[in-house]
GUKERO-351769 format. One line per field, with one value per residue (C-alpha): residue number from 0; x, y, z. Coordinates in nm, 4 decimals, always signed. Layout:
<nodes>
num	NUM;...
east	X;...
north	Y;...
up	Z;...
</nodes>
This chain:
<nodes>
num	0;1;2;3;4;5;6;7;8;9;10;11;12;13;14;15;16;17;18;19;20;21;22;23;24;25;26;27;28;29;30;31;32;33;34;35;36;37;38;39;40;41;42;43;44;45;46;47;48;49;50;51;52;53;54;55;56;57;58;59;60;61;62;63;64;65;66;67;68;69;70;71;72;73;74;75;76;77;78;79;80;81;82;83;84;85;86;87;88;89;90;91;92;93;94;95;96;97;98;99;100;101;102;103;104;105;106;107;108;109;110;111;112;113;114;115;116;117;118;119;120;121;122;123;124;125;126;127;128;129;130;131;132;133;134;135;136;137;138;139;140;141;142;143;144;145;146;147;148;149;150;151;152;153;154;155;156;157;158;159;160;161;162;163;164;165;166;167;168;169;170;171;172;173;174;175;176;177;178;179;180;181;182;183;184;185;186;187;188;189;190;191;192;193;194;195;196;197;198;199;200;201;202;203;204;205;206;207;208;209;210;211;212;213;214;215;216;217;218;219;220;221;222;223;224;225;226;227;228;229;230;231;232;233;234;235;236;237;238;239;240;241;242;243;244;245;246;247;248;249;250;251;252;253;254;255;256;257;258;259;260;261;262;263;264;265;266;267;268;269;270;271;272;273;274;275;276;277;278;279;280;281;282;283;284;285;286;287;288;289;290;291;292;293;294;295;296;297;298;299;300;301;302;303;304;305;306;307;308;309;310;311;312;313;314;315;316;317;318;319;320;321;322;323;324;325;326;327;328;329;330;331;332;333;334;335;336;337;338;339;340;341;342;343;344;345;346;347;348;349;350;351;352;353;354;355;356;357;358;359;360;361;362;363;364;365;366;367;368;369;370;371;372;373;374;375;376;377;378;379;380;381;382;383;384;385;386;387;388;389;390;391;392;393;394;395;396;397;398;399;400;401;402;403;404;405;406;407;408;409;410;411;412;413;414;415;416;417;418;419;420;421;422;423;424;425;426;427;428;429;430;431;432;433;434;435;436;437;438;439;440;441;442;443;444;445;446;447;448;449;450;451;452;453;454;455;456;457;458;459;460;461;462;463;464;465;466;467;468;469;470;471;472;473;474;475;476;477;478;479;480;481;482;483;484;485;486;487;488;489;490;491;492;493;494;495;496;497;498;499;500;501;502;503;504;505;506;507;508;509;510;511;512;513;514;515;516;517;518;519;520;521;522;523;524;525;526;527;528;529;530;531;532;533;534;535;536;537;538;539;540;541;542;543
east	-3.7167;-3.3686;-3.1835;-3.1531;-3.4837;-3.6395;-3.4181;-3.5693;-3.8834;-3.7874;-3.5922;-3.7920;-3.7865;-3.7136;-3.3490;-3.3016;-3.1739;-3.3649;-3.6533;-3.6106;-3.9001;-4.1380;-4.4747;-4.7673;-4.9858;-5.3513;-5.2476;-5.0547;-4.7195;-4.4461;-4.1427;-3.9206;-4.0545;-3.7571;-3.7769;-4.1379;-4.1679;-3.8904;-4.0588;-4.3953;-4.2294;-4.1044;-4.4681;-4.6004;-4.6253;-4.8216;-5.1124;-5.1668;-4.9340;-4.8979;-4.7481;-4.3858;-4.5064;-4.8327;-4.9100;-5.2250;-5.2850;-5.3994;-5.5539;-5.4632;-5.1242;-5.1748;-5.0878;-4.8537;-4.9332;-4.6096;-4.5942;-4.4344;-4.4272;-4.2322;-4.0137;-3.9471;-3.8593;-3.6336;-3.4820;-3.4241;-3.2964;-3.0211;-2.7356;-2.7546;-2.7506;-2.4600;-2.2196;-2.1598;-1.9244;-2.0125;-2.2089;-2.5628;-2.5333;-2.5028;-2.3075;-2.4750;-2.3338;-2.4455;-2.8233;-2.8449;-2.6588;-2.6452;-2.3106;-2.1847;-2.0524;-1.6816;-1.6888;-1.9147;-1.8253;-1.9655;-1.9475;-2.1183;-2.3208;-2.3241;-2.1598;-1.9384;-1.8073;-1.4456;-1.4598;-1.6108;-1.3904;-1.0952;-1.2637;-1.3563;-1.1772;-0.8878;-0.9896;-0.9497;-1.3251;-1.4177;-1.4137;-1.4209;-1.6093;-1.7557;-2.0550;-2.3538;-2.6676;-2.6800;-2.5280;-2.7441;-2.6631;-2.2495;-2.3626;-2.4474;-2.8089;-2.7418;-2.4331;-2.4378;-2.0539;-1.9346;-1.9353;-1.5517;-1.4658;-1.6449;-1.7019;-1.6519;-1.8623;-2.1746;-2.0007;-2.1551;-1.9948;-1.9670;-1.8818;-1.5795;-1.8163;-1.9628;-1.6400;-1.5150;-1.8008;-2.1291;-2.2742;-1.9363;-1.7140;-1.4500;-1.5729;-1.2887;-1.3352;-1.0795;-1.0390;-1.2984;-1.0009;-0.8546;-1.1270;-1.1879;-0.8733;-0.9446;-1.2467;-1.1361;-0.8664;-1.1072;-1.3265;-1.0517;-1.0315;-1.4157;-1.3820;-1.0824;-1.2764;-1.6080;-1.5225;-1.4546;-1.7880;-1.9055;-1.7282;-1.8350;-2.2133;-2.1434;-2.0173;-2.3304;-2.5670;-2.4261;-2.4829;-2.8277;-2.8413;-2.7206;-2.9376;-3.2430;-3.1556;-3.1106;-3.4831;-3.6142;-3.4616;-3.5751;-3.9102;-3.9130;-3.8085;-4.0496;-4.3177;-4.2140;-4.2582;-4.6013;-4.6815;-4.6299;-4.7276;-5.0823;-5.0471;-4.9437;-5.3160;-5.5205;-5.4022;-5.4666;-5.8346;-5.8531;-5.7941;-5.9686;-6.3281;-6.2805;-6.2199;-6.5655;-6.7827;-6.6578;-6.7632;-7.0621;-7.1340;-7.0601;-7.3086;-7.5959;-7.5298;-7.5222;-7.8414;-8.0305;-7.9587;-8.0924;-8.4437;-8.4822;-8.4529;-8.7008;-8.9380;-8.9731;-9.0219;-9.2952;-9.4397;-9.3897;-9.5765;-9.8749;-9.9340;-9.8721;-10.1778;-10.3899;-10.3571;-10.4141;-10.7474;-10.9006;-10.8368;-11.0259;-11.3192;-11.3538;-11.7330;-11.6496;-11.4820;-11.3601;-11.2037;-11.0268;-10.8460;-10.7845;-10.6019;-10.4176;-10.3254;-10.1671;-9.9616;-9.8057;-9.6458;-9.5113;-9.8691;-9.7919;-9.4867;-9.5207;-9.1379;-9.1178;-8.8284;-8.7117;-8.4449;-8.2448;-8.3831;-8.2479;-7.9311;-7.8823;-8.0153;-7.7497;-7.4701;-7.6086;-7.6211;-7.2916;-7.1594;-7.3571;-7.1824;-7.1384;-6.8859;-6.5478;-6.4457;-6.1440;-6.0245;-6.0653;-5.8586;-5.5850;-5.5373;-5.5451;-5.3017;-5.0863;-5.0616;-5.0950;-4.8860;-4.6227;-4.6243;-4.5732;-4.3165;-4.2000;-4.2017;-4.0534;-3.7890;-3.6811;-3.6240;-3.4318;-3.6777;-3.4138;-3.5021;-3.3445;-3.2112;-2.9834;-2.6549;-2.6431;-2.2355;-2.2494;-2.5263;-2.3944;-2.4128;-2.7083;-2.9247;-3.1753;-3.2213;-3.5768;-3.5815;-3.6587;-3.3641;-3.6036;-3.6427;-3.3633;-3.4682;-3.2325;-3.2013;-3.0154;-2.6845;-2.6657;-2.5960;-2.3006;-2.0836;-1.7741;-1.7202;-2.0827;-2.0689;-1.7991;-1.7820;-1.9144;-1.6302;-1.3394;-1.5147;-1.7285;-1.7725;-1.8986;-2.2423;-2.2804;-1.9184;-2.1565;-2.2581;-1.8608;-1.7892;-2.0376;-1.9374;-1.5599;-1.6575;-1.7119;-1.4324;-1.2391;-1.2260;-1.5623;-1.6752;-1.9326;-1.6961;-1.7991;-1.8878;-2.2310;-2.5500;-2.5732;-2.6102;-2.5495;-2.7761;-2.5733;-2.7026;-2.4581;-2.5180;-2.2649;-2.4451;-2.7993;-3.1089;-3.2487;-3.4535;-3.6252;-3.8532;-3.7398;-4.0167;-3.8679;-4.1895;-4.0949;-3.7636;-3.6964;-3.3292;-3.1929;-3.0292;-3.0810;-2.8457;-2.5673;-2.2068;-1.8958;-1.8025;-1.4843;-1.6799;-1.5092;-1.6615;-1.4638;-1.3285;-1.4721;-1.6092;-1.7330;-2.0895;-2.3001;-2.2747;-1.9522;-1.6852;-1.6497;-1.7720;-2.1038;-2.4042;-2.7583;-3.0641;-3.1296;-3.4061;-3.2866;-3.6267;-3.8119;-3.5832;-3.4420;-3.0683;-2.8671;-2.4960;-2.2079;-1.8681;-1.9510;-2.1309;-2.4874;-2.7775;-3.1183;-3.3914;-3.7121;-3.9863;-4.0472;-4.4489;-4.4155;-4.1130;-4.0719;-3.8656;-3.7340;-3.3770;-3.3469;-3.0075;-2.9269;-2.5291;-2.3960;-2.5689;-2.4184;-2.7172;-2.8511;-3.2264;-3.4543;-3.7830;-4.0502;-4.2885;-4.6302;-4.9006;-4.8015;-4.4374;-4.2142;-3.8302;-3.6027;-3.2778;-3.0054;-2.6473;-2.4719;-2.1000;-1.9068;-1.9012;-1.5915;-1.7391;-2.0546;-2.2955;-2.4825;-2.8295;-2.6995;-2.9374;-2.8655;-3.0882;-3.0690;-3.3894;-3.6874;-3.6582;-3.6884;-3.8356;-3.8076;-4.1170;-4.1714
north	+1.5446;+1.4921;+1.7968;+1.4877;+1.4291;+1.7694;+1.9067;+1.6115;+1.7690;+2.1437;+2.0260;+2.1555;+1.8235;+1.9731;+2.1417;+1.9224;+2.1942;+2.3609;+2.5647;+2.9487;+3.1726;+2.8516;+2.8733;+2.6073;+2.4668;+2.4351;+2.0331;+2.1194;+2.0754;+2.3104;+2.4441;+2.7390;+3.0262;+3.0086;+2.6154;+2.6157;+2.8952;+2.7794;+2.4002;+2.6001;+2.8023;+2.5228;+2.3770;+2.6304;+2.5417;+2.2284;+2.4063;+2.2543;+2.3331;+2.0192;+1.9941;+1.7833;+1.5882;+1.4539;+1.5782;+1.7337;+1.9812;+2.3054;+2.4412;+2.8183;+2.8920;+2.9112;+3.1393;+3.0998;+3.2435;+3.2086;+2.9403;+3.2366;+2.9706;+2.6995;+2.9698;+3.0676;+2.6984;+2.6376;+3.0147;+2.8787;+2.4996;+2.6997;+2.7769;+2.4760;+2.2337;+2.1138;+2.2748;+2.1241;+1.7893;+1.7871;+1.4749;+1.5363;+1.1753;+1.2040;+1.0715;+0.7849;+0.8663;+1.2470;+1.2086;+1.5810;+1.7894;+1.6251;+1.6370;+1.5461;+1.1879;+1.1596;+0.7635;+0.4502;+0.1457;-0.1472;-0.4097;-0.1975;-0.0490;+0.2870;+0.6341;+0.8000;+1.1844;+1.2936;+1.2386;+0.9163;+0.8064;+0.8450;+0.5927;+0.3596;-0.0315;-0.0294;-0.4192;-0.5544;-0.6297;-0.2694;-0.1072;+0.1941;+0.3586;+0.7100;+0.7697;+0.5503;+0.4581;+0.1328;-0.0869;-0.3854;-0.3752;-0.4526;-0.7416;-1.0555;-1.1628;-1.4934;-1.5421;-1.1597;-1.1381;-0.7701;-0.8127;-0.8096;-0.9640;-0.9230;-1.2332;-1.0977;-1.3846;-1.2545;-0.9059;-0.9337;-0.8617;-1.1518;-1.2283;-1.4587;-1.7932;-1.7681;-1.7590;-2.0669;-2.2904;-2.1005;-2.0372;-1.8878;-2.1432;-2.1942;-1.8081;-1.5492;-1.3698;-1.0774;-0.8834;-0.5919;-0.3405;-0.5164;-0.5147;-0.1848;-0.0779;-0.2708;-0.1533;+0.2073;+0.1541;+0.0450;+0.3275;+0.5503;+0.3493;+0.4194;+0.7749;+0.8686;+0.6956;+0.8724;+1.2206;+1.1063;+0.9901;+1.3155;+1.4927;+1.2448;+1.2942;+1.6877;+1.6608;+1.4282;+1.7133;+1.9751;+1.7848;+1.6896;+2.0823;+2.1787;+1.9565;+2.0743;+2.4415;+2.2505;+2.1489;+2.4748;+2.6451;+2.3939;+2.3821;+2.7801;+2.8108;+2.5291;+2.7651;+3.0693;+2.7988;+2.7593;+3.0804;+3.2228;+2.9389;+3.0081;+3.3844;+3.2700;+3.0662;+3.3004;+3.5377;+3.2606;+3.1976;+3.5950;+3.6197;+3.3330;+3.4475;+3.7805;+3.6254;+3.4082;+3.7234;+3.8924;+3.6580;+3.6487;+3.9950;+3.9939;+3.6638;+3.8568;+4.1662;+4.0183;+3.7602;+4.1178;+4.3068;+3.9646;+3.9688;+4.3464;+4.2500;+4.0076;+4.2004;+4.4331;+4.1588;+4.0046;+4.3912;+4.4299;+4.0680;+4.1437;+4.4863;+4.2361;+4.0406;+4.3010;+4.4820;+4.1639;+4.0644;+4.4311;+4.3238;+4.0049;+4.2057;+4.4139;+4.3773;+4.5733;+4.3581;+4.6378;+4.8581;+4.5080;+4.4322;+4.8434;+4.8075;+4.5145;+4.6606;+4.9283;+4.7395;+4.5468;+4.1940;+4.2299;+4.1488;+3.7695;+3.7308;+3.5508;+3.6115;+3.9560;+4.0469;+3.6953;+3.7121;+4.0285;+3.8876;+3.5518;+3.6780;+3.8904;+3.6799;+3.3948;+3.7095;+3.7155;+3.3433;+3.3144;+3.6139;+3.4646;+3.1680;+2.9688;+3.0584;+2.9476;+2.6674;+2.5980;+2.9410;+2.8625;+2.5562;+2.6775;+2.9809;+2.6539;+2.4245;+2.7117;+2.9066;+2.6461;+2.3773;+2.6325;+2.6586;+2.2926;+2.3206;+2.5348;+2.3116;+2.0304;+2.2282;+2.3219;+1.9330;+1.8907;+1.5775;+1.5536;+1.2615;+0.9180;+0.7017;+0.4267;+0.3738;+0.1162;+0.1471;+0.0636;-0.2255;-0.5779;-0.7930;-0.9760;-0.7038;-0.5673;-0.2162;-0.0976;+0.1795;+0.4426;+0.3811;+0.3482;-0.0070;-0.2912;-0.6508;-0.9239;-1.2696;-1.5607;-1.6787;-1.9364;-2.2659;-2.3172;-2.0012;-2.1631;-2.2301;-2.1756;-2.5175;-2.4431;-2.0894;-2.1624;-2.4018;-2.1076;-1.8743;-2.0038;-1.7068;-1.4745;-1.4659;-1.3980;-1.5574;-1.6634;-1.3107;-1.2811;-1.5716;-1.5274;-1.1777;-1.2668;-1.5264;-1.2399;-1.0413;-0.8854;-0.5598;-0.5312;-0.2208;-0.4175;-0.6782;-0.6423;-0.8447;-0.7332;-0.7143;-0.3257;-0.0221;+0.3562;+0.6533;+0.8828;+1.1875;+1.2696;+1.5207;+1.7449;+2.0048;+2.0971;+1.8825;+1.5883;+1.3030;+1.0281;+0.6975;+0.3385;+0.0490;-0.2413;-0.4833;-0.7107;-0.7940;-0.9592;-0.9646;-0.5513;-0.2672;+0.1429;+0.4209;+0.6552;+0.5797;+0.7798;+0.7254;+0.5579;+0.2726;-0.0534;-0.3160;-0.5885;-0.6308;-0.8240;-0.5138;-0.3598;-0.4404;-0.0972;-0.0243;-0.2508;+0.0307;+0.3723;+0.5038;+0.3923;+0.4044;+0.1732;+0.0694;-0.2840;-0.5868;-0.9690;-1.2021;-0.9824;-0.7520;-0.4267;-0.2768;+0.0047;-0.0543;+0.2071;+0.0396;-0.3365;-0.1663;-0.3557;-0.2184;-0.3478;-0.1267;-0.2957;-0.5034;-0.2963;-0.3548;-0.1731;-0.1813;+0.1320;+0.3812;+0.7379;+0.8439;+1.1924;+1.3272;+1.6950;+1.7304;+2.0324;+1.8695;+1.5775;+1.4266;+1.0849;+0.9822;+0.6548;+0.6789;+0.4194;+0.5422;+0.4101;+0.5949;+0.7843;+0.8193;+0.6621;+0.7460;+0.4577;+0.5845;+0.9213;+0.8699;+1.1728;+1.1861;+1.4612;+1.4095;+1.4777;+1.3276;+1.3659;+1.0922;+0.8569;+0.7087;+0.3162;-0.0174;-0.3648;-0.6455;-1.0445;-1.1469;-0.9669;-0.5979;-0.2438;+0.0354;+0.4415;+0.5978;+0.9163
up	+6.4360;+6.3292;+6.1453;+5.8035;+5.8217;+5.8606;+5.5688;+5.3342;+5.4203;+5.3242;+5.0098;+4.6726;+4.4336;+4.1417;+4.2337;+4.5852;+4.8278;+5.0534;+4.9547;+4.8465;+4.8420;+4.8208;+4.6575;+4.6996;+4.4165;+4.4094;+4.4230;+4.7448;+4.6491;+4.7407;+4.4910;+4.4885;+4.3070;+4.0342;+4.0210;+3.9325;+3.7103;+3.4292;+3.4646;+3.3472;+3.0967;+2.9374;+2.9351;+2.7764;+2.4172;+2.5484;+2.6235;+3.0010;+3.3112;+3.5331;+3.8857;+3.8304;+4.1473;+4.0989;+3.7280;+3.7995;+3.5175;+3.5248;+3.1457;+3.2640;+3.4476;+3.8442;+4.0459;+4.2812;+4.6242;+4.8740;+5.1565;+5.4541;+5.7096;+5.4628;+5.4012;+5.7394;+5.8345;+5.5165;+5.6314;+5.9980;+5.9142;+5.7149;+5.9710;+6.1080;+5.8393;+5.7138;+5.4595;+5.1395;+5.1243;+5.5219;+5.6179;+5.7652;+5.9254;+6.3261;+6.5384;+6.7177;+7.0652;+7.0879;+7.2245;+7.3749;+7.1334;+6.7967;+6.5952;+6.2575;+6.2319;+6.1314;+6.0572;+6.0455;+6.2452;+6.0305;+6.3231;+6.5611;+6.2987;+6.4391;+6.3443;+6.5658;+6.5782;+6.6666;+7.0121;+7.0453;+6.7433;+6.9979;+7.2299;+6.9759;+6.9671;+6.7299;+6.6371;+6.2574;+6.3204;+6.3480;+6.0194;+5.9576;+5.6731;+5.5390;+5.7844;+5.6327;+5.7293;+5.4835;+5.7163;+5.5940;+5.2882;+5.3483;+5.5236;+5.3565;+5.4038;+5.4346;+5.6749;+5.8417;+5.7929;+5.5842;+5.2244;+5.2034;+4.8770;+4.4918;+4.2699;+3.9090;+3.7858;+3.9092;+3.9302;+4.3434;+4.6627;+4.8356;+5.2054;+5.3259;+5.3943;+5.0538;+4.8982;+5.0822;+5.1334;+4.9703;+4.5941;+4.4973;+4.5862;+4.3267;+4.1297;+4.0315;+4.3664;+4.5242;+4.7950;+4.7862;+4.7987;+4.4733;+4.3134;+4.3889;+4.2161;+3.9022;+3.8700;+3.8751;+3.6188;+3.3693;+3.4625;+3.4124;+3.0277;+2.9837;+3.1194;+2.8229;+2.5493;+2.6395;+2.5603;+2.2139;+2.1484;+2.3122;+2.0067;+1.7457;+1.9260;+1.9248;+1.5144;+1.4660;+1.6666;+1.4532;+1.0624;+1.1875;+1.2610;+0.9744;+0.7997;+0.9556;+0.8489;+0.4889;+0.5403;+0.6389;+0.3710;+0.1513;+0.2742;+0.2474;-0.1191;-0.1850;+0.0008;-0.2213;-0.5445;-0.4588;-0.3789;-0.6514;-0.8516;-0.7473;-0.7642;-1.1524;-1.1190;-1.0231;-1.3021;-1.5673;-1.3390;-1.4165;-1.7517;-1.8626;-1.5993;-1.7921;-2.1670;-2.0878;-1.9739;-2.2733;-2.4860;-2.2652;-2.3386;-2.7044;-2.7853;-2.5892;-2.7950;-3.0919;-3.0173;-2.8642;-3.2176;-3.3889;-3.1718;-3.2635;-3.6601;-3.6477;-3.4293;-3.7283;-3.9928;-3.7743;-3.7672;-4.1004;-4.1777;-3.9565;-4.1372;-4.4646;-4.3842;-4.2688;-4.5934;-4.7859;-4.5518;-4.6556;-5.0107;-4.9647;-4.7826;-5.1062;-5.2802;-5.5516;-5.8567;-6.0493;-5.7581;-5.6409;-5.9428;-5.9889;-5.6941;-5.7418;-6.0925;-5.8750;-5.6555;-5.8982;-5.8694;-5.5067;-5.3644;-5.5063;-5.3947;-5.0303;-4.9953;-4.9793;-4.7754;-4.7285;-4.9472;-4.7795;-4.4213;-4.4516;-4.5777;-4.2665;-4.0603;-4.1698;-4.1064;-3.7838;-3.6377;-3.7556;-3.5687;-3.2356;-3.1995;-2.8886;-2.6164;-2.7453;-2.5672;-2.7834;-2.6684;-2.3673;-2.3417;-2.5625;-2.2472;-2.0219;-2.2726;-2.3166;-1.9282;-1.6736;-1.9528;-1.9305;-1.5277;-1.5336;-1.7833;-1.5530;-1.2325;-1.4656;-1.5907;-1.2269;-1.1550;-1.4897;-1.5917;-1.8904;-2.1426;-2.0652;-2.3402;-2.3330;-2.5177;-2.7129;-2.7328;-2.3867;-2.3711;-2.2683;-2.5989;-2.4484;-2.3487;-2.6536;-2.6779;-2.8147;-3.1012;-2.9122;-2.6153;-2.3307;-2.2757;-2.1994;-2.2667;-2.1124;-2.3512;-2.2169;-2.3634;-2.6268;-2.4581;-2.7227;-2.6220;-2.4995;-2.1435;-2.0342;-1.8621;-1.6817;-1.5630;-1.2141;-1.1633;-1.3150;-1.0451;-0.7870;-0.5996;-0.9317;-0.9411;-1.2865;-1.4117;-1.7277;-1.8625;-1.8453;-2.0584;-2.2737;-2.3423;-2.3712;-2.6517;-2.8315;-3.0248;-2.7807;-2.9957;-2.9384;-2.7735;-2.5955;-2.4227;-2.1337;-1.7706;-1.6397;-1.8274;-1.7962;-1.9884;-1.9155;-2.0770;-2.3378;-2.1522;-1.8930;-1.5977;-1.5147;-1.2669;-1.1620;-1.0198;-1.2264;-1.1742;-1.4194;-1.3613;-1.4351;-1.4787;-1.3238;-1.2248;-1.5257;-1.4002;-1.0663;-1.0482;-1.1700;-1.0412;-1.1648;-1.0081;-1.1431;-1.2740;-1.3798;-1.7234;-1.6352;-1.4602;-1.5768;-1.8298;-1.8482;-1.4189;-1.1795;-0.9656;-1.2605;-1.1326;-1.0604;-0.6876;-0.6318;-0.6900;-0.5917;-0.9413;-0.8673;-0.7019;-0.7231;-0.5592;-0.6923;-0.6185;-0.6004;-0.4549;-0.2567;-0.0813;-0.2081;-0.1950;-0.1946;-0.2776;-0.3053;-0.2878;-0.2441;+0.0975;+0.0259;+0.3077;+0.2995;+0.2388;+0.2880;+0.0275;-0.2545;-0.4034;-0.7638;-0.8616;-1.0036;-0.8937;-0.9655;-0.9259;-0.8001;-0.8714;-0.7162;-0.8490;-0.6913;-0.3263;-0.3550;-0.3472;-0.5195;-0.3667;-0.4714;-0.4198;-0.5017;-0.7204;-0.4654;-0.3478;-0.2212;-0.2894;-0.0544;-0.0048;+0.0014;+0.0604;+0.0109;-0.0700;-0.0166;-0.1843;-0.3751;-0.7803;-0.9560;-1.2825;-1.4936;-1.4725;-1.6283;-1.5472;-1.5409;-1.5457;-1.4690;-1.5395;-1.4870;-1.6848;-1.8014;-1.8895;-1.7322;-1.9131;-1.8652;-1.7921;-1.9687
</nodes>
């Protein structure tokens, strides 16, 4: 067997040199010791260990007896194979002693060591090459001539017939050499351009990094939250278990004390009647009415200790009352409503209302500030027939003009049919819900103060003071900056803004079931915001 060939036999497939302290498999495969070992321990979270050959899978980790006589082969083959950068091709010419080849001859498709290089024909149809064994393949299939020139139409080497009178007649075809060189200049281009996209890859690596600390941080103060959120639980489950077996225990004393009371009036009855039956069984007139003389009135009164009974008893049934329920649910109203308080607090669910100093003259604000009705211009505002042809690229050039009919000292004189909450947000986490479903063209996001009424790019989302997530038909949009991405269908319509200041933060979500993120804009805020709403027709409401 030749030296090549044996070493391709005693080379371990997973670092492709020759094998060092080998180990076998119960599968029968061979690896180094080393080789094998770190592909397993990288397996093991998996739970299975599988051979990196055949994939047979093992539910416990093998072990890995050693292959002596592999070794002992791979230990031998070692001096004599060659060195690295030598070539393990032979020479062609050297049957009894084999020796490394020096050059390939492509014509006589055989490889040749120093010494029978010296004897070898100097003609141009010899050429020489690195030693190979792919002779075919620098041959064309077709004409068997060496695949001298490229085509860089097909990007194919070609050979000289095909260039002249074959498939590539008339192609942008060169010299192999040529090409050769051209090729390796714009390698060279590649090769400086890629290690810049190595560092922006690398900077990219590191914020997704960073952000997945952000996230398990995150996720670990959120696990602390509801830790002790239900540690906060179970004390309210405590106190309010213990508040209901007290009253428990205070109903059955007080019931128990009421049973012993009229135990003794039911005694005191029974010895009532007997007393009055041996009265009746008298024969004697004159000792009966002797005795009742005696007795007095009492004997005829069939209420005798009613009066003081029924009084107590009354005392009583009022003092053993039901369980108090209302109790109860005031310890639930008041603990587990201030825990959610609590939570809410942490988001900063601050209350929305709309300015109406800052509402486009033909949007209605309700009473209350959380609802924005759009109502279309009069028909009779000047230049409402004509707006489209003063700006035919403004989508909503009417809402301009019919806004600048107005008084231009108006403090509502403005372009878009928008409106911005008087709450402001200077710091901290907030978030609030905006009903949109009755309004198929709007937009809800953030805006500086200073946002523009009266310019063309005064639109929320279409400057740098700005930021929305907006529905026209039946797709939905983010914009920051005139920079519009498409988001995806959105079903309900309504949506939350979640605003985290100090983060640089600004997240939609779409209030579904369950909730489903739409998008995050991160930026740094130099100015409070504002919540801001657009609408084209209908209205959009804040949901408390």
């Amino acid at each position: 067997m030749a030296t090549a060939d044996l070493r391709d036999e005693l080379t371990c497939s997973i670092c492709l040199i020759l094998y060092t302290n080998p180990v076998i498999l119960p599968c029968g495969h061979n690896f180094c010791r080393g080789c094998i070992g770190a592909a397993w321990d990288s397996q093991g979270g998996s739970g299975a260990y599988s051979c990196p050959e055949c994939r047979a899978e093992y539910p416990e980790r093998p072990a890995l007896p050693r292959n002596r006589t592999l070794g002992n082969i791979a230990a031998r083959l070692i001096p004599i194979a060659p060195e690295p950068g030598e070539s393990d091709i032979l020479c062609t010419y050297c049957v009894h002693s084999p020796v490394p080849a020096a050059k390939s001859c492509l014509h006589c498709e055989a490889s040749l060591c120093d010494t029978h290089l010296l004897g070898h024909s100097q003609s141009e149809k010899h050429i020489l090459t690195a030693p190979t064994r792919s002779f075919g393949e620098r041959k064309c299939p077709q004409h068997d001539e060496l695949l001298n020139y490229y085509c860089h139409g097909e990007a194919v080497c070609v050979c000289l017939y095909c260039t002249g009178f074959g498939h590539h007649k008339g192609h942008n075809v060169e010299p192999l050499n040529e090409a050769f060189e051209k090729k390796k200049i714009q390698l060279k281009h590649v090769l400086e351009k890629l290690p810049i996209k190595r560092e922006e890859t690398e900077g990219q690596i590191q914020r997704l990094q960073e952000r997945r600390g952000e996230g398990a941080e995150v996720a670990a103060a959120g696990t602390e939250r509801v830790i002790a959120l239900w540690k906060e639980l179970e004390a309210v489950k405590k106190r309010l278990l213990s508040d209901i077996s007290r009253q428990k225990e205070e109903l059955s004393l007080t019931l128990t004390e009421l049973i012993q009371q009229l135990e003794i009036k039911k005694e005191n009855l029974s010895e009532r009647m007997q007393h009055i039956e041996e009265l009746c069984n008298m024969a004697d007139p004159f000792s009966l009415l002797k005795k009742l003389e005696s007795e007095g009135a009492d004997i005829w009164n069939t209420d005798w200790l009613d009066n003081a009974a029924r009084e107590g008893t009354y005392k009583k049934l009022c003092e053993a009352r039901d369980l108090d329920e209302v109790m109860i649910m005031d310890i639930l109203n008041r603990y587990i409503g201030g825990i959610v308080t609590s939570v809410k607090k942490g988001l900063g669910k601050e209350p929305i209302i709309m300015d109406t100093n800052t509402a486009h003259k033909q949007l209605t604000i309700s009473g209350d500030g959380k609802s924005a009705s759009y109502s279309q211009p009069n028909s009779n505002q000047s230049h409402s027939q004509n707006s489209q042809n003063y700006y035919p690229n403004m989508i909503y050039s009417q809402n301009y003009y019919s806004s600048m009919s107005h008084s231009n000292n108006s403090q509502n004189c403005q372009l878009y049919t928008q409106v911005l909450s008087s709450v402001s947000f200077r710091s901290g986490q907030h978030y609030w819900d905006v009903d949109c479903s009755k309004s198929g063209n709007w937009r809800v996001g953030v805006a500086y103060p200073s946002i523009g009424r009266r310019e063309y790019n005064s639109y929320i989302g279409d400057n740098n003071k700005s930021w929305a997530v907006g529905k026209s038909g039946n797709s939905v949009t983010v914009t920051h900056e005139k920079n519009t991405n498409t988001i995806s269908s959105c079903q309900s319509s309504k949506i939350r803004v979640f605003l985290d200041y100090e983060a640089g933060r600004l997240s939609f979500y779409e209030l579904s079931e369950p909730i489903r993120h739409l998008h995050t804009f991160s930026a740094k805020f130099t100015q409070p915001l504002h919540a801001a709403f657009y609408l084209g027709q209908g209205s959009v409401t804040i949901i408390e």
